[in-house]
N, C-alpha and C positions, 0 to 999 in steps of 0.2 A: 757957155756951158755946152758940151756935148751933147747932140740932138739924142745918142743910146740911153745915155743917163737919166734924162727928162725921158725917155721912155720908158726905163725899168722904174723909176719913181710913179709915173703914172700905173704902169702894170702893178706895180706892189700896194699902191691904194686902194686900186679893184681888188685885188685878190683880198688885201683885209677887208674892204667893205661887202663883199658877197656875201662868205660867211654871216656876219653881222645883220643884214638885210634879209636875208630868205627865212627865219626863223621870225623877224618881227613881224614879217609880213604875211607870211601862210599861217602863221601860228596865232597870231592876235586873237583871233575868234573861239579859241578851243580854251576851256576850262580843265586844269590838268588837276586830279584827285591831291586833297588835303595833302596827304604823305610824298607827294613827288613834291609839293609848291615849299612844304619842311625840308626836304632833300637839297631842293635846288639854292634855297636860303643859303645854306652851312657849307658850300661849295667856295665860296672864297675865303674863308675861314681856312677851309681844307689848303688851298692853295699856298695863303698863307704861310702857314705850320709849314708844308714842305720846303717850302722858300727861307724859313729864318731857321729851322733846328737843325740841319746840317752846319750852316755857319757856328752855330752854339757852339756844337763840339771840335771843329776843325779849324776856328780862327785863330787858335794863338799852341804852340807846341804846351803849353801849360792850359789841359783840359777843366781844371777849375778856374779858371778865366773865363770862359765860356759859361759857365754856370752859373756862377756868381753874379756875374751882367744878367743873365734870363730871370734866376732869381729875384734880382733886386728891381728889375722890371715888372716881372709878375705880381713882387705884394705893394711897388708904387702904384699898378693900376688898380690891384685889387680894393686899394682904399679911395680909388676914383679920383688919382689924380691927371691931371691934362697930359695930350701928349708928351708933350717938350716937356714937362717937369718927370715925367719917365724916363725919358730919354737922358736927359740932363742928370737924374738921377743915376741909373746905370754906368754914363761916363764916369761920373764923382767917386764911387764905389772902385769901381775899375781903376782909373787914375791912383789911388788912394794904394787899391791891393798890389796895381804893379810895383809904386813907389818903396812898397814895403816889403814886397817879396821879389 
């Protein structure tokens, strides 16, 4: 392997692990108030949502495909089923409604 590449690999680990390190580290000691420790919870949640409800609407030219699937996700978790049975379930739905329409 190229000696440049074994060095951008090491520079790109440093650079993600600083980020990561300097807030474990200065920060460990500080107690941040109730309403940030709530904030900072629901933050990949947040992250989430923006990651999958673009795909919702934009993954198939037939915008009720997209819906349909988040739909059918939404009430197999709502009734507390496992991931993969979510999952499996939206495919099935999906399969089902493209076959048919």
């Amino acid at each position: 392997m190229n000696s440049s590449i074994i060095l951008i690999i090491i520079g790109m680990g440093i650079v993600t692990y600083i980020p990561r390190m300097i807030p474990l580290v200065f920060l460990s000691e500080i107690k941040l108030p109730d309403f940030l420790q709530n904030v900072l919870k629901n933050v990949p949640y947040a992250a989430l949502g923006t990651l999958i409800i673009p795909g919702v609407f934009f993954m198939n030219d037939d915008i009720w495909f997209g819906i349909i699937g988040a739909l059918t996700a939404v009430i197999a978790a709502y009734f507390g089923a496992n991931v993969i049975i979510v999952v499996m379930s939206a495919i099935g739905v999906l399969a089902i409604y493209g076959f048919l329409f």
